[in-house]
C-alpha positions in Angstrom: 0.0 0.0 0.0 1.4 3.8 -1.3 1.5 5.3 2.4 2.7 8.9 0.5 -0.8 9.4 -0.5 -2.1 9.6 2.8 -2.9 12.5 5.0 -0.9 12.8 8.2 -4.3 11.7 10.3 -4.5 8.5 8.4 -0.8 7.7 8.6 -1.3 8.1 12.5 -4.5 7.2 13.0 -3.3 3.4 11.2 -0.2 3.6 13.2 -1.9 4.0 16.6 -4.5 1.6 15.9 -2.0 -1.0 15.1 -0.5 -0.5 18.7 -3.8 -1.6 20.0 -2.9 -4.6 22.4 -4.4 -7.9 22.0 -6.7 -7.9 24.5 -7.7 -4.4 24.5 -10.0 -1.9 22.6 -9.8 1.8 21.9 -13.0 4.1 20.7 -13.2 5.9 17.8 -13.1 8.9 19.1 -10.3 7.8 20.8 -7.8 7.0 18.0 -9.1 10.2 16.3 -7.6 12.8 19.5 -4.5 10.3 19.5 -3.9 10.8 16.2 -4.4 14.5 16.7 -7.9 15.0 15.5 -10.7 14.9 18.2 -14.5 15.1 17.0 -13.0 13.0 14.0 -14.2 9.5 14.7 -16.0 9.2 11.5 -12.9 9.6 10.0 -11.1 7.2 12.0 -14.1 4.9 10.9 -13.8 5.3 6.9 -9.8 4.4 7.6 -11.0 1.2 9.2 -13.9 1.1 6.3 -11.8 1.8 3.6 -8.1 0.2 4.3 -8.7 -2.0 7.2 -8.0 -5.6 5.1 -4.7 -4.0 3.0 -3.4 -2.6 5.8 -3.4 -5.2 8.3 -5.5 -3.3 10.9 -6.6 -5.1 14.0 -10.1 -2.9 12.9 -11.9 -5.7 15.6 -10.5 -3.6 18.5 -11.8 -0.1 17.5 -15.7 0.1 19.4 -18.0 3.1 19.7 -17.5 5.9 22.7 -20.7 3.7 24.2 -18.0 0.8 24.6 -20.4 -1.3 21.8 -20.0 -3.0 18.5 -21.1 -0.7 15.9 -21.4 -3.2 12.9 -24.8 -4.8 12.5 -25.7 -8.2 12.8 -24.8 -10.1 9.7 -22.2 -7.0 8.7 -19.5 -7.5 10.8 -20.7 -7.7 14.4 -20.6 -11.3 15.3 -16.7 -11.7 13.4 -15.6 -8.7 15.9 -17.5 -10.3 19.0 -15.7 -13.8 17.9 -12.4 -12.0 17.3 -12.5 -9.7 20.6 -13.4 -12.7 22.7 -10.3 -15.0 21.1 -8.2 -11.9 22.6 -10.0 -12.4 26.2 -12.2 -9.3 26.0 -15.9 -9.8 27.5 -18.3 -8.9 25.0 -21.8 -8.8 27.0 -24.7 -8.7 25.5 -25.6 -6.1 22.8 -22.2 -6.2 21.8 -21.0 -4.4 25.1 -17.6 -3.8 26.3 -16.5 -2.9 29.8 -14.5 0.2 28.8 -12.8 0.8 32.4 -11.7 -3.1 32.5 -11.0 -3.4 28.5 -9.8 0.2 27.2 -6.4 0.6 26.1 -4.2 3.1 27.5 -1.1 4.2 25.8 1.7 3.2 28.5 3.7 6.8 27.6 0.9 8.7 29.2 0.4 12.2 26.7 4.3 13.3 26.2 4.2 14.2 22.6 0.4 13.9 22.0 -1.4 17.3 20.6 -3.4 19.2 22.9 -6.5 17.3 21.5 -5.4 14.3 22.6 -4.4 15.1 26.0 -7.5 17.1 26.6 -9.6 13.9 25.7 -7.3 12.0 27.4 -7.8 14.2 31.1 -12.0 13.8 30.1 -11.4 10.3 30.2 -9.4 9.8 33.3 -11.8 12.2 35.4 -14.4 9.8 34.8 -13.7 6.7 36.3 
């Protein structure tokens, strides 16, 4: 895949979503402030849409900011339940996620994030 046609979100945006851990999920809206765009999770979810299969994206670990599946049944959602629960994560019913036992957080805390990221970052620490 020609990488030099990609914007700088997409280029990040793959690369943080590849350093998803087995075993854990991000949000959307998650990847999108970590790769310096928050309010972009639409975005983030045409990259997995669009490039997920040529790029070798672990797309199963991306959920919505609900901590659900958003594929439909019969478009995706019962491969990404199988696939999360090979990996150890609880899928409940619905296609529910625990997002304070399950959601990944980057081990080098916000050095060298943008302001975006941190900010979303702070949201989500305050509250657990």
């Amino acid at each position: 895949m020609d990488t030099r046609r990609e914007s700088p979100f997409t280029r990040e945006a793959k690369r943080i979503i590849r350093a998803i851990p087995r075993g854990r999920v991000a949000t959307y809206g998650q990847v999108a402030a970590l790769a310096g765009r928050p309010g972009a999770a639409r975005g983030v979810a045409w990259i997995l849409h669009s490039s997920s299969a040529a790029a070798a994206l672990p797309w199963h670990r991306v959920i919505n900011g609900r901590g659900g599946i958003s594929l439909g049944r019969g478009r995706g959602f019962e491969e990404q339940r199988k696939r999360l629960a090979a990996e150890g994560v609880a899928v409940g019913r619905g296609g529910r996620v625990d997002l304070r036992r399950f959601q990944w957080e980057p081990k080098n805390g916000t050095a060298g994030l943008s302001r975006g990221a941190r900010d979303f970052i702070g949201v989500l620490l305050r509250e657990e």
